[in-house]
C-alpha positions as CSV (number, residue, x, y, z in Angstrom):
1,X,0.0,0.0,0.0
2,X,2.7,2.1,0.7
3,X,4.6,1.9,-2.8
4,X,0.6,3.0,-4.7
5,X,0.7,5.7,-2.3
6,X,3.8,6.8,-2.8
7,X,3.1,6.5,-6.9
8,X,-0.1,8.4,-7.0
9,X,1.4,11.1,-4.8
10,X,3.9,11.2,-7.4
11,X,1.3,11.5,-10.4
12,X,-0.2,14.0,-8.6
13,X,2.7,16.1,-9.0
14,X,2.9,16.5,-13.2
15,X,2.6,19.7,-14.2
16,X,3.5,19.1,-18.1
17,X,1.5,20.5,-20.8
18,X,-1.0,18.1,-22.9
19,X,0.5,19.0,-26.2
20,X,4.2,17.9,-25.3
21,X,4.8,14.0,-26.1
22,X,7.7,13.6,-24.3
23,X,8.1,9.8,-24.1
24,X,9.5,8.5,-20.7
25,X,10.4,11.0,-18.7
26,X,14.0,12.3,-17.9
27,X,14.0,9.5,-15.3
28,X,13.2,7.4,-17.6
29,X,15.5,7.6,-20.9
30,X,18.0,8.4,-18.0
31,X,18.0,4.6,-16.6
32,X,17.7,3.4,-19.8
33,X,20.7,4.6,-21.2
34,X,22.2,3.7,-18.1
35,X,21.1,0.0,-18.4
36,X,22.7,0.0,-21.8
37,X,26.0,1.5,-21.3
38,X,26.5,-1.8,-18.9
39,X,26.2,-4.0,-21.7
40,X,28.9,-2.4,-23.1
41,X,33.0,-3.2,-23.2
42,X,35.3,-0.2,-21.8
43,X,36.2,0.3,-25.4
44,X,32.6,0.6,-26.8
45,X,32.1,2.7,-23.5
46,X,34.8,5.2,-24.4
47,X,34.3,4.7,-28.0
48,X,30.4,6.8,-27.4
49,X,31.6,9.3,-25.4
50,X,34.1,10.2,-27.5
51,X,31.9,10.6,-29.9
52,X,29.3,12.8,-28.2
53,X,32.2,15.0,-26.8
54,X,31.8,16.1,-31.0
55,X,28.2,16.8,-30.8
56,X,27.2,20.2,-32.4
57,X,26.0,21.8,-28.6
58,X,28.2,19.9,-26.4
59,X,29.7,23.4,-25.5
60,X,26.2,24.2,-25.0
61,X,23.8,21.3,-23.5
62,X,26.2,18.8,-22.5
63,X,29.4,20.7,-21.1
64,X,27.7,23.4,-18.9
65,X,25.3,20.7,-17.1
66,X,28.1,18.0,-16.2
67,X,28.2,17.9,-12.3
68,X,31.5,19.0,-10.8
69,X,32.2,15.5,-8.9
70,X,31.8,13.4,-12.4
71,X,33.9,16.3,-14.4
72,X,36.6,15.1,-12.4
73,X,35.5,11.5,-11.8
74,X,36.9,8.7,-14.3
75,X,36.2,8.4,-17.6
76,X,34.0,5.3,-17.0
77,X,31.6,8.0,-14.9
78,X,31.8,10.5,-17.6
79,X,30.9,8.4,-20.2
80,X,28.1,7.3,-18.6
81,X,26.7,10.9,-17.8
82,X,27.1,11.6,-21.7
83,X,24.8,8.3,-22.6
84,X,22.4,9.9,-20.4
85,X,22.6,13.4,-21.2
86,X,22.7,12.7,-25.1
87,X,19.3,10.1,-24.4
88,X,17.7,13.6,-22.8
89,X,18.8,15.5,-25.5
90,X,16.5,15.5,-28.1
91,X,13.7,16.5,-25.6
92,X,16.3,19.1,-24.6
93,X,16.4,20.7,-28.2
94,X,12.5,21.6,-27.7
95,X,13.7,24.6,-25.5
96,X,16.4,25.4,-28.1
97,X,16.0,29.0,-29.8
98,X,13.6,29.2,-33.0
99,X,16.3,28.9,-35.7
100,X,18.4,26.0,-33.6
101,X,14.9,25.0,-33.0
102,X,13.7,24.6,-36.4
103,X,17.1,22.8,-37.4
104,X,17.2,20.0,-34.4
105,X,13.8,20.0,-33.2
106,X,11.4,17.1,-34.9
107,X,8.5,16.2,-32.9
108,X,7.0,13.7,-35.0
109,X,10.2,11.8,-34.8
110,X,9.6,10.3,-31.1
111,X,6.5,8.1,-31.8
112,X,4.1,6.6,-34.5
113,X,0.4,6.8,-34.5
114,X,-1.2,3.4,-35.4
115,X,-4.6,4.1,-34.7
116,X,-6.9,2.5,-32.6
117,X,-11.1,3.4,-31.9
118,X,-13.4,4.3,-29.2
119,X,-15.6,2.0,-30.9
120,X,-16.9,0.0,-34.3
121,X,-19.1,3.3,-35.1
122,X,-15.9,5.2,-34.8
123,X,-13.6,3.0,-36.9
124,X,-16.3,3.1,-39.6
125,X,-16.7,6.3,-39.8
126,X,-13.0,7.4,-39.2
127,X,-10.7,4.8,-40.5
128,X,-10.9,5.4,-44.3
129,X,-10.1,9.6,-44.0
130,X,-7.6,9.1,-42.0
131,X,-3.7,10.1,-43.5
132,X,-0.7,8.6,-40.4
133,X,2.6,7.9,-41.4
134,X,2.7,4.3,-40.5
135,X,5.6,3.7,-42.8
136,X,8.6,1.9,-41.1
137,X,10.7,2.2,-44.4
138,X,13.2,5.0,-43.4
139,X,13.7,7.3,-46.5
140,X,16.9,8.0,-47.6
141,X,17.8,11.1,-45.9
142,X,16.4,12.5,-43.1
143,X,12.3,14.2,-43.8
144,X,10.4,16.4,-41.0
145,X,7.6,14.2,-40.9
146,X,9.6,10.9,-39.9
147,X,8.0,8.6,-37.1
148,X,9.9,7.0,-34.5
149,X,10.7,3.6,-36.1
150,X,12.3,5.5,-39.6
151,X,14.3,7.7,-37.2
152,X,15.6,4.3,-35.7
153,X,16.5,3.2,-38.5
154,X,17.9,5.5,-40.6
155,X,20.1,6.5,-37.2
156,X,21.3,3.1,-37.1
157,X,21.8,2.7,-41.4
158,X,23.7,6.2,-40.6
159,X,25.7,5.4,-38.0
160,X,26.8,2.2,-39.2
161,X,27.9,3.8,-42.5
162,X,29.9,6.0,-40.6
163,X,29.2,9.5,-41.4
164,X,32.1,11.4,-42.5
165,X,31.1,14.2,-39.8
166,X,31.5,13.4,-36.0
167,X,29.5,16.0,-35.2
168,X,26.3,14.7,-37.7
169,X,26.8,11.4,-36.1
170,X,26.7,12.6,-32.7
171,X,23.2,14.0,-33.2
172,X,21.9,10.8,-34.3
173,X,23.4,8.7,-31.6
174,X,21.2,11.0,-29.6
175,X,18.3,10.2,-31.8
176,X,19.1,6.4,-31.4
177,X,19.1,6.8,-27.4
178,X,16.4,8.9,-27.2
179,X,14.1,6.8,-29.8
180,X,14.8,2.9,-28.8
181,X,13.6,4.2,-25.2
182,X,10.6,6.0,-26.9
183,X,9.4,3.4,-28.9
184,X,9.0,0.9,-26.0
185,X,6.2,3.9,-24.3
186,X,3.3,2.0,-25.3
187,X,1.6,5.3,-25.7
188,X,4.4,6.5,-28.4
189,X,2.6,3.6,-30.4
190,X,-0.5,4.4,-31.0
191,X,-3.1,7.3,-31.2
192,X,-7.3,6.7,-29.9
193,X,-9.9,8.2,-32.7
194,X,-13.6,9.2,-31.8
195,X,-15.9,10.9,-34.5
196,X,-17.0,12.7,-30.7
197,X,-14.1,12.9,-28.7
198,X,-11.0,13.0,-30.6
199,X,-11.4,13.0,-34.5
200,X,-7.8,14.1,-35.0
201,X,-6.7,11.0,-32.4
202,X,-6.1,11.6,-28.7
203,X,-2.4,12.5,-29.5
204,X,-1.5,9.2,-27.4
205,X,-3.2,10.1,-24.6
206,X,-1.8,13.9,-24.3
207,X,-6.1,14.6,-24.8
208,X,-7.4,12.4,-22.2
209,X,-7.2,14.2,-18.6
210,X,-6.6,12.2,-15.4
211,X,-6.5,13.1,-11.8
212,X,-3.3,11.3,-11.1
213,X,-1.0,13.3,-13.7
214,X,-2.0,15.5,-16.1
215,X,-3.0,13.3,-18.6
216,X,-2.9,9.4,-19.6
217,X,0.3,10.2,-21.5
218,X,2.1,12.1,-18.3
219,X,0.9,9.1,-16.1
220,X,2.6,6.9,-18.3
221,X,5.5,8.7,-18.7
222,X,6.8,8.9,-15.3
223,X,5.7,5.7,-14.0
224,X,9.5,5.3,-13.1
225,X,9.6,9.1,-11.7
226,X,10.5,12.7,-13.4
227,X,13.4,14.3,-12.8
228,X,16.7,12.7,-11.2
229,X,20.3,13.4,-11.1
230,X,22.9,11.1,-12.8
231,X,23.4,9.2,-9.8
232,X,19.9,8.1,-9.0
233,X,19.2,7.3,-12.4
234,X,22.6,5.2,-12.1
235,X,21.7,3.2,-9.1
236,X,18.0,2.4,-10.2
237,X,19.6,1.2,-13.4
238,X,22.2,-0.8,-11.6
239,X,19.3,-2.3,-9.2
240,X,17.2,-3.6,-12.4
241,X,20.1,-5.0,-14.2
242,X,20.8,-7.0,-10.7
243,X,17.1,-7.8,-10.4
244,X,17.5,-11.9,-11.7
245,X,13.9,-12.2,-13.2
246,X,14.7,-8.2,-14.9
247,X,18.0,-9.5,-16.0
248,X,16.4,-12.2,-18.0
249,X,13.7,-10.3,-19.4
250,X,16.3,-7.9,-20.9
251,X,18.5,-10.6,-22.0
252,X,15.5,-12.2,-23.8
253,X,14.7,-9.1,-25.5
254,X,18.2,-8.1,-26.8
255,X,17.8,-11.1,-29.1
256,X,14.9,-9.4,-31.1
257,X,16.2,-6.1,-32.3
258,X,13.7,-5.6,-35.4
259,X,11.9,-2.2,-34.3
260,X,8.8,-3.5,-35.9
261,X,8.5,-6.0,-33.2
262,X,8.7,-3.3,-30.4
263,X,6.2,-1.4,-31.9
264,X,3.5,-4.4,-31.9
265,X,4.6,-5.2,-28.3
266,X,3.5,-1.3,-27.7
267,X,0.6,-1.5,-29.5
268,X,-0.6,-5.5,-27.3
269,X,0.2,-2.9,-24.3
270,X,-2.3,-0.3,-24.7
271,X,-4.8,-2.5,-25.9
272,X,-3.9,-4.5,-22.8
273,X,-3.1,-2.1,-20.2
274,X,-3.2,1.0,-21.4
275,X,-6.7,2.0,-22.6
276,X,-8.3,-0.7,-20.0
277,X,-12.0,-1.2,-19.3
278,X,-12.3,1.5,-16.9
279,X,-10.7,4.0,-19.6
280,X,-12.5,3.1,-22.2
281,X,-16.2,3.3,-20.2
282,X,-15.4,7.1,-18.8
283,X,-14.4,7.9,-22.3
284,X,-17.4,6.1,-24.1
285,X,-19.8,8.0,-21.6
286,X,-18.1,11.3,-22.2
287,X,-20.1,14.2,-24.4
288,X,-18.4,15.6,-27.5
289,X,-16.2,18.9,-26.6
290,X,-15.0,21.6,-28.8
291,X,-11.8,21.4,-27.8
292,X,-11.4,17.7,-28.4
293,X,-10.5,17.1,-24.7
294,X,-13.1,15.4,-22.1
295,X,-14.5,17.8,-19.6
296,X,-13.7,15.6,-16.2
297,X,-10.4,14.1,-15.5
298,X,-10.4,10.6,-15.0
299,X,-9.1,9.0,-11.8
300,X,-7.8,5.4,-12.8
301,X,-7.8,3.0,-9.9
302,X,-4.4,1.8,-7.8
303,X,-4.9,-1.2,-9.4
304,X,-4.2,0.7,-12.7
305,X,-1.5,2.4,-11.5
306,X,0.2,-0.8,-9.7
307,X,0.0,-2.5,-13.3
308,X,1.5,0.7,-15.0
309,X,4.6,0.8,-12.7
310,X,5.4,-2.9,-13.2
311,X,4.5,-2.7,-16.7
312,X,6.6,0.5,-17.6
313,X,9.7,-1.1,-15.5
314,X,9.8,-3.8,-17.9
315,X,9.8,-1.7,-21.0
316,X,12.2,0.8,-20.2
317,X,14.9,-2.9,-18.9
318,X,13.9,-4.2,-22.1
319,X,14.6,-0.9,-24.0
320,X,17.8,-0.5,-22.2
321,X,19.1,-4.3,-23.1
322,X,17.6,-3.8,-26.5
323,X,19.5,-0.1,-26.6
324,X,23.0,-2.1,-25.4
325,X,22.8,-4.7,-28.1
326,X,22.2,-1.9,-31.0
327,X,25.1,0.0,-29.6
328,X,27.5,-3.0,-29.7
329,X,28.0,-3.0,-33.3
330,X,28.2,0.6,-34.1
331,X,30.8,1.4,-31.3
332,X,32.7,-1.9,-32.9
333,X,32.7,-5.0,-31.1
C-alpha cells in the first residue's frame, strides 16, 4: 500500500502541458541509457563518449550541465553521464531557440500513430479519412515528418555507414538513445480516434485528462519518476540490471532487435493495459467537446496504477538491453 501511495502522490505532482509528447520521462531515458552503457565493453564505453564529446551543442547542452564530482571522476563515470545526457537531449532541443529549434527539433520523430477506436461506429466512420505515417521504411535522408521507427533506423543505417562528420553522427546517436527508449512507451505507439471525442486522435493520450498526472500520457511517462540526477538514475539502473527475473527479461529481448517487433509489443500494451475497461467506459460515456478534450479528469484506480509501474519497468529494462545490443555493433565489437 505504501509503494501505490507513494506512486499516485507522485502523479499528482505532473505539471506538463497536454500538447508535449515527451516519451519516458527524464527519469526514464535516464536509466535506460544507463542500463545500456553496462552491456557495453570499456572500449565501446569510451568509444560513445568520445563521440558525443563532437556533438554540435556539447559546448552548450552537455558541457555546462556536467556535475562538478563526475567532471573530475573517471572516464568510465563520464561516459556514462554523456549516454544519459545525449538520451535527454532531443527533448532538450524543444527549449532550443527558433532557428536552432527549427534545425534540431522534430516532434514527430519520437513516436508513431497506429490508430486505434473508441468503438466500431468510430472505426467506420474514421478509418478510411484518415492520412498517419505508419511507414517503417526510413527514407533516404532524413524528412520532417519521420516517425519513431524511420528515425531508428535511418540512425542506425547512418551510424553504421559512418558519417564522414562526427558532429552529424553525434546527433543521431542521440536520436538512437532517445528513440529505442521512446518506442517501448506503449503510448508512443499508437493514437485513440472518436468521431465525438478526438477526430484528429487523442495524441497518445496527451487529450485524455486524469486526476493522477495531467493526462494518460504524463501518467505513463513517469511511472519510473520525473526528474533525477545522474546518480539516482545510475543506481535504479544498476538495481534492475541486478534484479534476476529483470536480468532475464532484458536478456531475452536483446535477441529481437527488429523495431517493428517493439512497436506491436506497444501496440498489445495499450490495448492491454493502457486504454483498460475503466478507460475506455469514462471515455465512451463522455459528451463531444470543442476542444477535443473530455470535460472531467479521470481518476484510474491503484490497481491501474500498480500495473502501469510494473508494466513501464519492464519496458524501459527491455529498452535498455535492446538499446546495449544496438550499440554494440556501431561502437565496434
Amino acid at each position: 500500500m505504501r509503494l501505490r501511495r507513494i506512486v499516485t502522490l507522485a502523479c499528482l505532482l505532473l505539471l506538463f502541458p497536454a500538447s508535449a509528447v515527451r516519451g519516458w520521462s527524464e527519469a526514464g531515458h535516464k536509466i535506460i541509457a544507463s542500463i545500456a552503457f553496462r552491456q557495453l565493453s570499456p572500449a565501446q564505453q569510451s568509444k560513445l563518449a568520445a563521440l558525443l564529446k563532437q556533438h554540435p551543442r556539447y559546448a552548450e547542452d552537455f558541457a555546462p550541465h556536467m556535475p562538478p564530482e563526475v567532471g573530475k571522476g573517471a572516464a568510465e563515470i563520464q561516459g556514462e553521464w554523456l549516454l544519459q545526457q545525449a538520451a535527454i537531449w532531443p527533448d532538450m532541443a524543444r527549449g532550443l531557440p527558433d532557428d536552432l529549434k527549427q534545425k534540431y527539433n522534430h516532434p514527430t520523430w519520437h513516436y508513431i500513430d497506429l490508430p486505434t477506436f473508441l468503438s466500431d461506429a468510430d472505426r467506420t466512420a474514421i478509418e478510411k479519412s484518415l492520412s498517419l505515417n505508419q511507414s517503417l521504411d526510413p527514407p533516404n535522408s532524413p524528412q520532417s515528418d519521420m516517425n519513431a521507427v524511420q528515425t531508428i533506423r535511418l540512425a542506425r543505417k547512418t551510424l553504421a555507414a559512418r558519417p564522414a562528420s562526427e558532429a552529424e553522427a553525434a546527433v543521431w546517436l542521440c536520436w538512437l538513445l532517445h528513440d529505442v527508449g521512446d518506442l517501448h512507451q506503449p503510448l508512443h505507439s499508437t493514437a485513440m480516434f472518436s468521431t465525438n471525442l478526438f477526430p484528429e486522435g487523442d495524441k497518445g493520450g496527451n487529450s485524455v485528462p486524469t486526476q493522477q498526472g495531467f493526462n494518460l500520457h504524463a501518467l505513463w511517462d513517469e511511472f519510473l519518476g520525473d526528474w533525477t540526477t545522474f546518480a539516482a538514475a545510475r543506481r535504479r539502473a544498476g538495481e534492475l540490471s541486478a534484479d534476476v527475473r529483470l536480468a532475464q527479461l532484458g536478456r531475452t529481448a536483446a535477441a529481437q532487435l527488429d523495431e517493428k517487433q517493439w512497436l506491436t509489443e506497444s501496440r498489445q500494451l495499450v490495448d492491454s493495459v493502457v486504454y483498460t475497461p475503466e478507460v475506455l467506459g469514462y471515455l465512451r460515456v463522455q459528451p463531444a467537446r470543442t476542444d477535443g478534450r473530455p470535460p472531467l479528469p479521470l481518476r484510474v484506480s491503484e490497481e491501474y496504477l500498480t500495473t502501469g509501474v510494473r508494466i513501464a519497468t519492464d519496458r524501459v529494462v527491455q529498452a535498455g538491453f535492446r538499446l546495449g545490443a544496438v550499440l554494440k555493433p556501431l561502437a565496434g565489437e
